[in-house]
C-alpha positions as CSV (number, residue, x, y, z in Angstrom):
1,X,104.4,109.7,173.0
2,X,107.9,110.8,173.8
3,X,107.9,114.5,174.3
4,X,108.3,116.7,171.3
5,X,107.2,114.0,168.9
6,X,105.0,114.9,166.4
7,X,105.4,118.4,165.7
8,X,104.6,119.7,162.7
9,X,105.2,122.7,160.3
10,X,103.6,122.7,156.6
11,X,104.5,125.8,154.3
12,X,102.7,127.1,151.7
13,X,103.0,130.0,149.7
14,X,101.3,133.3,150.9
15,X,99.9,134.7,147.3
16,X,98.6,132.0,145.6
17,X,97.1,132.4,142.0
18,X,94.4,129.8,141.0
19,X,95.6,127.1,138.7
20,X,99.7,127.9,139.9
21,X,101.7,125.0,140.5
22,X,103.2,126.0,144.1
23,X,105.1,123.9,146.7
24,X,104.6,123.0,149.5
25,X,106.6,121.8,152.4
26,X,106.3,120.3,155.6
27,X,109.0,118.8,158.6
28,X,107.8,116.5,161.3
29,X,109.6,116.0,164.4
30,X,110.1,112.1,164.6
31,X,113.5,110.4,165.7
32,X,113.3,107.7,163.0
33,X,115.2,105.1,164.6
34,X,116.4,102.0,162.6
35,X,117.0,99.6,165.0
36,X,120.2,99.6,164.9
37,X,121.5,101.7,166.7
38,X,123.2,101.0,169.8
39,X,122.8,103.2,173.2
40,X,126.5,104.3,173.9
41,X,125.9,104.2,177.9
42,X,123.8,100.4,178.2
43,X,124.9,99.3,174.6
44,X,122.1,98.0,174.0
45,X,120.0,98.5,170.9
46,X,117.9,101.4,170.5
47,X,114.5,99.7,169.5
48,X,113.3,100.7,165.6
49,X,110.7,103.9,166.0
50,X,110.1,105.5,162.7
51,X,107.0,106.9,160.4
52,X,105.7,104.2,157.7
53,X,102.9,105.6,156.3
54,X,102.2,108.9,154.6
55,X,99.2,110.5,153.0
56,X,98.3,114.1,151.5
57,X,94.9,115.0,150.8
58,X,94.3,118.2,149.2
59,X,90.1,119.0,149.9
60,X,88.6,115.2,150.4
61,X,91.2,113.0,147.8
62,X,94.8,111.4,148.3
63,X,96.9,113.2,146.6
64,X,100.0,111.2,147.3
65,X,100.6,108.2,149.6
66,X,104.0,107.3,150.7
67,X,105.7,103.8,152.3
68,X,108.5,105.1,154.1
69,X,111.3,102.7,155.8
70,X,113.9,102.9,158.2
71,X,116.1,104.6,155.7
72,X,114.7,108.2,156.0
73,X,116.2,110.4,158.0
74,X,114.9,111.7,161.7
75,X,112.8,115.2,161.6
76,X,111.8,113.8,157.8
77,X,111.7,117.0,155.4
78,X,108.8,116.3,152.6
79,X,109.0,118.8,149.4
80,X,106.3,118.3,147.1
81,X,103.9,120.4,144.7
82,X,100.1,120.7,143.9
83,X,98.2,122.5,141.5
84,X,96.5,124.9,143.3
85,X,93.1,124.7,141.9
86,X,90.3,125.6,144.4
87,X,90.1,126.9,147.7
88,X,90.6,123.6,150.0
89,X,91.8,122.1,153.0
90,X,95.6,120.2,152.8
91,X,96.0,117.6,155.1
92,X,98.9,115.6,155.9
93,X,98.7,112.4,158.3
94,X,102.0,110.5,159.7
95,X,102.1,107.1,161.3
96,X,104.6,105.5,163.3
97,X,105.1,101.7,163.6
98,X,104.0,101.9,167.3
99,X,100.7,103.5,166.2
100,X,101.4,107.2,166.6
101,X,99.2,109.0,164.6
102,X,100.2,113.0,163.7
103,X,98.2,115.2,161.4
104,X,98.4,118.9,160.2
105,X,95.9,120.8,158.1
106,X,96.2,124.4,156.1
107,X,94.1,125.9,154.1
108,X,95.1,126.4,150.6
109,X,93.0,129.9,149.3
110,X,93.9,130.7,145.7
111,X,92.7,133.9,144.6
């Protein structure tokens, strides 16, 4: 895995109230490249590299599960919100079409 790839930040509100509706966001660092592109020193294409699979649990079920394509952006931004209903784990799991596999978890502790 290129260096730097993968990174990830997920924020979530700090005073949560059980049963709010809160957002939550996360940024992966991922160049996302189509394909396309050409490499302005060789030109030659710049082979396609980009996530294609999403999913968001929030304690042990999927909350959400995306297809993504080359059309999304590089360092993809995801906004989203959950009900936060009990004190559980959120995990969020990337994958790449060459099999990288990236995955952040924070606790979600509504009081």
């Amino acid at each position: 895995m290129p260096k730097g790839i993968g990174r990830i930040k997920i924020r979530v509100p700090r005073n949560i109230t059980k049963g709010a509706v809160i957002p939550i966001k996360a940024l992966i660092t991922h160049p996302m490249e189509t394909g396309f592109r050409k490499n302005k020193k060789t030109g030659k294409k710049i082979p396609a590299y980009y996530i294609n699979d999403v999913n968001v649990y929030y304690g042990d079920k999927l909350i959400t599960h995306c297809d993504w394509t080359i059309a999304v952006s590089a360092n993809p931004f995801m906004s989203f919100y959950i009900k936060a209903d009990k004190a559980a784990p959120l995990k969020m799991v990337w994958k790449d079409i060459k099999g990288g596999v990236y995955e952040k978890t924070v606790q979600i502790q509504p009081k």
